[in-house]
C-alpha positions in Angstrom: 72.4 26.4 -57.4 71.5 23.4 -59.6 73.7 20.6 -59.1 72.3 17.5 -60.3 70.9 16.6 -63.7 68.9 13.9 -64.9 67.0 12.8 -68.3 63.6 12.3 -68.3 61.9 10.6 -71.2 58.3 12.4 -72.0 55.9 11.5 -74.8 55.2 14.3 -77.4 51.7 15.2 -76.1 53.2 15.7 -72.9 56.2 17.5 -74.2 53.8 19.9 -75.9 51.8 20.5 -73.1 55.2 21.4 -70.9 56.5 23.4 -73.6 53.0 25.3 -74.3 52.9 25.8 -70.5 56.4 26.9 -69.7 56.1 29.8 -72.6 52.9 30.9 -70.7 54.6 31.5 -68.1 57.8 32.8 -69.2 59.2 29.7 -67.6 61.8 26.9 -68.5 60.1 23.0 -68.7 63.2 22.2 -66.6 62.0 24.8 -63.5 58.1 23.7 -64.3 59.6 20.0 -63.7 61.3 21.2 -60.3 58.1 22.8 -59.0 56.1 20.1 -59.9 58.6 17.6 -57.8 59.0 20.1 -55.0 55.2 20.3 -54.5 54.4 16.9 -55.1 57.3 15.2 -52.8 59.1 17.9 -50.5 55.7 19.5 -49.2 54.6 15.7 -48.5 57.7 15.0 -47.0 57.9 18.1 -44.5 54.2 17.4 -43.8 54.9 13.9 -42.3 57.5 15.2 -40.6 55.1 17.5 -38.5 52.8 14.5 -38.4 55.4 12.7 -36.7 56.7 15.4 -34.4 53.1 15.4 -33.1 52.3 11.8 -32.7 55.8 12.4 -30.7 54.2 14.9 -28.8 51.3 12.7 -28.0 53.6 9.9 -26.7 55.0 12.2 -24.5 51.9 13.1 -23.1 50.3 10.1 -23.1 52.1 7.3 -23.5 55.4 5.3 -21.9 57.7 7.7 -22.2 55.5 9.3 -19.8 55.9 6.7 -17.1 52.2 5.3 -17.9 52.7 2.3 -20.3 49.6 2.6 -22.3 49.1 1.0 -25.8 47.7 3.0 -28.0 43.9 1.1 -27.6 43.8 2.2 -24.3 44.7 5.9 -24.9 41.8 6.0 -27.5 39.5 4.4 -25.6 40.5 6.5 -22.3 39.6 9.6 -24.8 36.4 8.1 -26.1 35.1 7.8 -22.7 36.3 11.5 -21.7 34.2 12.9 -25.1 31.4 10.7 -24.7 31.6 9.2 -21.5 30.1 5.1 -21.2 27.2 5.8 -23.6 29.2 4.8 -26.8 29.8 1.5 -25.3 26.0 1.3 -24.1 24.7 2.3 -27.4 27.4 -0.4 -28.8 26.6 -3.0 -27.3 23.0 -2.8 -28.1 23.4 -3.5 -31.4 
């Protein structure tokens, strides 16, 4: 159920194109509008979350909250060394 409403100012090329588009698709301009936002800012939006949720994750696994106090520097370079082992510092510090 729609609850808000808002006015949004569009130029007439743009209104054309929306209004063109909307009759294409048997559609209103207002619902193309609400799609467009709901792709654009909500998928973005859940999508950090999950980033977040993970880097949580991590922390737990990793970090101080697991009783190990390590900086994020150290946790990277702890997994460097377990992928590579000392010859990315070797090759390095050749250069």
């Amino acid at each position: 159920m729609l609850i808000k409403r808002t006015q949004i100012l569009f130029d007439k090329q743009l209104w054309n194109t929306l209004v063109d588009l909307a009759k294409e698709k048997k559609t209103s301009v207002g619902e193309l509008v609400r799609t467009a936002v709901r792709k654009e800012y909500l998928h973005k939006t859940a999508h950090l979350k999950d980033i977040v949720e993970d880097i949580r994750k991590f922390r737990d696994t990793h970090g101080e909250k697991s009783g190990k106090g390590e900086d994020s520097t150290s946790i990277v370079r702890k997994m460097r060394d377990e992928r590579y082992g000392q010859k990315h510092l070797r090759r390095l510090s050749n250069h």
